[in-house]
C-alpha positions in Angstrom: -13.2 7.0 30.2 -15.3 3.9 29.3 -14.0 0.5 29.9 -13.0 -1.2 26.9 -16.0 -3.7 25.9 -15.3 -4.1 22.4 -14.1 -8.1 21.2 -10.8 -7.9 19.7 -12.1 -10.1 16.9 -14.6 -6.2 16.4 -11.6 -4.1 16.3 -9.9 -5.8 14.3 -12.5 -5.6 11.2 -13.2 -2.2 12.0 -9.2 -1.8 12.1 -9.7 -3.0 8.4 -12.2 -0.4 7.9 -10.0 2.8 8.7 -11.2 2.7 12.0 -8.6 2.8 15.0 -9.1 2.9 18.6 -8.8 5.8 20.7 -7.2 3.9 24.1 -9.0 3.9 26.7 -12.2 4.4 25.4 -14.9 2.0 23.7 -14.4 4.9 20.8 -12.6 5.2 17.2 -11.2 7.6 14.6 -12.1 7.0 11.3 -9.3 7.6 8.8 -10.8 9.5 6.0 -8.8 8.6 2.2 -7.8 11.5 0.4 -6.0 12.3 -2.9 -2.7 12.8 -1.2 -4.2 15.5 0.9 -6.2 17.3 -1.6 -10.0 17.5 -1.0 -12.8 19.8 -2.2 -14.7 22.2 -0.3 -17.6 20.2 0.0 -15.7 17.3 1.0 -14.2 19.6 3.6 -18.1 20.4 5.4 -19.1 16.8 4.9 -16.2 15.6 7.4 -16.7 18.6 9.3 -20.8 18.4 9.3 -19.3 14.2 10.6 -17.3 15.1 13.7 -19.6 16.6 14.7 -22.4 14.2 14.3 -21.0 11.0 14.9 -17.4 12.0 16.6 -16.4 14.6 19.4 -15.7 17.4 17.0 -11.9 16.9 16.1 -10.5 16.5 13.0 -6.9 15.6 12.7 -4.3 14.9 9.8 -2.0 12.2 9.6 1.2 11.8 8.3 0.1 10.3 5.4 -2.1 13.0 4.4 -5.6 11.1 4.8 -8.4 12.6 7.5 -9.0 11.4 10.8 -12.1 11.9 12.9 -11.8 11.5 16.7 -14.0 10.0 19.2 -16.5 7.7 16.9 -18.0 5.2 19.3 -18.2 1.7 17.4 -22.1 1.5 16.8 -22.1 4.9 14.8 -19.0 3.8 12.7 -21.7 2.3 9.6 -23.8 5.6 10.2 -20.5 7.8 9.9 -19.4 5.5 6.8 -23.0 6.1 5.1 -23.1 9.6 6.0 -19.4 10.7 4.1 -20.5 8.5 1.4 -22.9 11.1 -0.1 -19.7 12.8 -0.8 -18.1 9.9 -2.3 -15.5 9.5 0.6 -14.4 6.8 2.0 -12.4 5.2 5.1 -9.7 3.0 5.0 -5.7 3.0 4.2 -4.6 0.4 6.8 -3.3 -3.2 6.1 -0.9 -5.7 4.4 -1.2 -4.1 1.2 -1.1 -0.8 -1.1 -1.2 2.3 1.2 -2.5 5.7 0.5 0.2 7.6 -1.8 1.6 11.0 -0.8 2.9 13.7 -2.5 4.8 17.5 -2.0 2.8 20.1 -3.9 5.1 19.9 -6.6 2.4 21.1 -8.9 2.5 24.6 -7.8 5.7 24.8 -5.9 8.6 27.2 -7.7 11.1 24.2 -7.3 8.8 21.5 -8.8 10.2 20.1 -12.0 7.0 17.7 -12.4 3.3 17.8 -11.6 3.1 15.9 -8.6 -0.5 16.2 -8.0 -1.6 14.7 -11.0 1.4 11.8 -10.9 0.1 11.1 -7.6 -3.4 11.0 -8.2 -2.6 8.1 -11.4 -1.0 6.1 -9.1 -3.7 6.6 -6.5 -6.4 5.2 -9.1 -4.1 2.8 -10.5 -2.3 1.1 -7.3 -4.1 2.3 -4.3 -8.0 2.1 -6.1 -6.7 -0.6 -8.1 -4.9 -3.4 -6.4 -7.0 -2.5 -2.9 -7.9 -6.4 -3.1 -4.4 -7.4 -3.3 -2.8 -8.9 0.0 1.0 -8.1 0.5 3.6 -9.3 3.1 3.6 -5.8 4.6 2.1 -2.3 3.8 3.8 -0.8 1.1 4.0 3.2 1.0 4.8 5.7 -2.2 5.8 8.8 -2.2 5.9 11.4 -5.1 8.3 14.1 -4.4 9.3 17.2 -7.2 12.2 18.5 -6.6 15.4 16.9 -4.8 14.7 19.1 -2.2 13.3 15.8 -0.8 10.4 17.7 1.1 7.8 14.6 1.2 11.3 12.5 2.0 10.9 9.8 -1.0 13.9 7.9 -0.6 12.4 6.8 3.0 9.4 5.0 1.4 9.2 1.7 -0.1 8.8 3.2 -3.8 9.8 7.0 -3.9 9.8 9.3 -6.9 11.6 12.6 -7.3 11.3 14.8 -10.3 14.5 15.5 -11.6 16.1 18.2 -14.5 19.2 16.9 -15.9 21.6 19.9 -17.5 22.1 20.5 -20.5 25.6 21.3 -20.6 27.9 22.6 -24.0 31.0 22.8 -22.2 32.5 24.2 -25.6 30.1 27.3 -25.2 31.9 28.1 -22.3 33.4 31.5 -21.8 35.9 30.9 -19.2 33.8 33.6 -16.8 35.4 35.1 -13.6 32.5 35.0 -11.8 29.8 32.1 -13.5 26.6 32.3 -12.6 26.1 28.5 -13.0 28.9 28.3 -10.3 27.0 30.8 -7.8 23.5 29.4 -8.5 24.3 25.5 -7.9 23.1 24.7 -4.2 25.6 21.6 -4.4 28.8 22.6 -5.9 28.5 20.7 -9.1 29.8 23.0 -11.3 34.2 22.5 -11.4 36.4 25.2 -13.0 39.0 23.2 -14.8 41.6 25.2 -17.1 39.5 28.6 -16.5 36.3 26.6 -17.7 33.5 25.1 -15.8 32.4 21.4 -15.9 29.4 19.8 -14.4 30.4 17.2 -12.0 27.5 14.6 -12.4 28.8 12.7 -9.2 27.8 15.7 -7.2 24.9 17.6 -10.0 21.1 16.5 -8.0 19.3 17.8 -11.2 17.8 19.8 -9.4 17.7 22.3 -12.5 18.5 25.5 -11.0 21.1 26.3 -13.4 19.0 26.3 -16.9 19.0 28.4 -18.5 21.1 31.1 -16.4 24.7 31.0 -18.4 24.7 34.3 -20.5 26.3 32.4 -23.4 24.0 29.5 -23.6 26.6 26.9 -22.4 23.7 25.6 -20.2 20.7 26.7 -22.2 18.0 24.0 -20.3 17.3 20.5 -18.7 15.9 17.2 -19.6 12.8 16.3 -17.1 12.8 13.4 -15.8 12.1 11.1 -12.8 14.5 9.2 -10.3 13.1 6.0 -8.3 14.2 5.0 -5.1 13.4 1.3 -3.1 13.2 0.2 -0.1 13.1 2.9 1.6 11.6 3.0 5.4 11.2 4.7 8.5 9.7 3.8 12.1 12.0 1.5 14.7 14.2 0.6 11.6 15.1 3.2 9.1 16.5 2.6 5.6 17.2 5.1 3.0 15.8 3.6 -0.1 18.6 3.1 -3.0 18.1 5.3 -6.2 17.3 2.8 -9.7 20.5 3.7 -12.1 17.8 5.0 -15.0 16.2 8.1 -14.5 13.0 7.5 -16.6 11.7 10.0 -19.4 8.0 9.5 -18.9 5.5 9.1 -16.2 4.2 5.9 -18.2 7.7 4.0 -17.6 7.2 5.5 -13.7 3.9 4.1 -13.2 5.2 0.3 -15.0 8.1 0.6 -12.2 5.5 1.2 -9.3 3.2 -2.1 -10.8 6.6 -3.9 -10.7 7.9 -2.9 -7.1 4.3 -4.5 -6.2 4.8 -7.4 -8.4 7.8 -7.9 -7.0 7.5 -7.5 -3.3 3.8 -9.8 -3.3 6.4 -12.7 -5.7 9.1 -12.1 -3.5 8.4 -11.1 0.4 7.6 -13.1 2.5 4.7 -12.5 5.4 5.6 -9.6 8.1 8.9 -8.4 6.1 9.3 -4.9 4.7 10.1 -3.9 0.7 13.4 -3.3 2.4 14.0 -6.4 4.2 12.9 -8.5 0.6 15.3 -6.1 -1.3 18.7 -6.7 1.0 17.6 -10.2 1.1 17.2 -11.1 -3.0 19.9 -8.6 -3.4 19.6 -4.8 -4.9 21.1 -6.0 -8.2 18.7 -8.7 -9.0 15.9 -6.5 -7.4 17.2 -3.6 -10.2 17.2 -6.3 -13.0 13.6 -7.2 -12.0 12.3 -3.6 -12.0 14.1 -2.7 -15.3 12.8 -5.8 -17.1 8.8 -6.6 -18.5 9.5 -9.8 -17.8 7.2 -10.1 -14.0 4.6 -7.9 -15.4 4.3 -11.5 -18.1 4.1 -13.4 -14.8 1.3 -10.6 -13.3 -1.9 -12.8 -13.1 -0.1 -15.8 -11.8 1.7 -13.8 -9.2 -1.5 -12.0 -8.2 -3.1 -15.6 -7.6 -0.3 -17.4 -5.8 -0.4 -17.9 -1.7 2.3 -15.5 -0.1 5.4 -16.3 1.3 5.4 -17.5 4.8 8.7 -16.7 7.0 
């Protein structure tokens, strides 16, 4: 392997870039941004038509779904940058601010209760595209997730979103059923037989919406979509499970205000090197709720955008 030659005052810009160094080597992979995984065809032979022009042929995935290519050595990374360009890609997703979102495949999955793709994609254009300029005290990851199956793991980001079906329960359509098949479908044990009839326990339900629609009497006839929101949720040396908001949200509008608010909130309230997580615990998870359920920061948006950050 070659010595390294490269200043560190070099790596670091190209670090900015989407371009991280393989150790050991004078080379980088570029990190490729994606729409939470989902590229075309053609995008697919430009990268690969790339590795093998510019890298040493490998193309890996990371774990948030963008595109790496190995072995780029640091006077081909503008070539390599030009070159997936004419496909209108572009490196990057590194840095103190707004990382590349993720989601499950919600969309087409038989458990999805929302389409994840095309949730993910909004805040992708909004938040990712959008605030790109926007210096944070630390990264700041989303995840979009469609099911409480948790398969994209939401609640361990700093903004997670999980699409949720609350019951629809007429307890006085119940029939009192030996055998209830709201009872045998419910992965959690939600549904309690009380007095020969069945009650949805809503400490235990996940809305996970398995059970609409499956009562022969119509005592559970369907759901209300929705999402849930968790905060400050993290993984790495520390992990924290982020904390579920007590509204679940009707519309992907009011989900996509929360996300701008988390934002808001962590840039007006962090401080330099601390997580979403660390800001939360410290302001408290009551007055961060309050915050998030309120307009009042997005009235305070271009001020907040402007101001210095937080030091420790």
């Amino acid at each position: 392997m070659a010595a390294l030659t490269i200043k560190p005052e070099e790596e670091k810009r190209v670090k900015g870039l989407g371009f991280l160094s393989n150790k050991g080597t004078d080379n980088f992979s570029g990190r490729i941004i994606t729409r939470n995984g989902k590229i075309t065809a053609a995008e697919m032979a430009c990268i690969a038509q790339a590795a093998e022009k510019f890298g040493n042929g490998n193309v890996v995935f990371t774990t948030r779904l963008t595109v790496e290519v190995q072995g780029i050595p640091f006077e081909k990374i503008e070539d390599f940058r030009a070159f997936i360009a004419k496909e209108g890609l572009k490196t990057g997703g590194t840095g103190a601010k707004v990382r590349p979102v993720v989601s499950c495949k919600g969309t087409t999955c038989q458990y999805g209760l929302i389409d994840t793709y095309a949730l993910s994609e909004e805040i992708h254009k909004r938040f990712f595209e959008g605030y790109g300029d926007v210096r944070l005290p630390h990264k700041f990851k989303i995840a979009v997730g469609g099911c409480p199956n948790n398969c994209v793991k939401p609640d361990l980001n700093d903004l997670g979103i999980v699409g949720q079906r609350i019951p629809n329960f007429h307890a006085e359509e119940c029939k009192g059923c030996k055998k209830c098949r709201i009872e045998e479908i419910c992965p959690m044990g939600a549904p309690q037989r009380t007095d020969g009839k069945i009650n949805i326990d809503t400490d235990i339900c996940s809305h996970c919406g398995r059970c609409a629609g499956k009562c022969y009497f119509k005592a559970l006839p369907d759901g209300t979509n929705g999402f849930k929101v968790y905060v400050g949720g993290r993984w790495g040396k520390k992990v924290a499970q982020g904390r579920p908001l007590s509204k679940i949200f009707s519309s992907e509008e009011e989900v996509l205000s929360v996300v701008e608010k988390a934002i808001l909130l962590f840039r007006e309230q962090g401080r330099i090197g601390e997580r979403f997580s660390q800001t939360i615990d410290r302001i408290g998870f009551e007055k961060a709720e309050e915050m998030l359920l309120s307009d009042d920061i997005l009235g305070r948006k271009e001020a907040i955008l402007a101001a210095d950050l937080q030091s420790k």
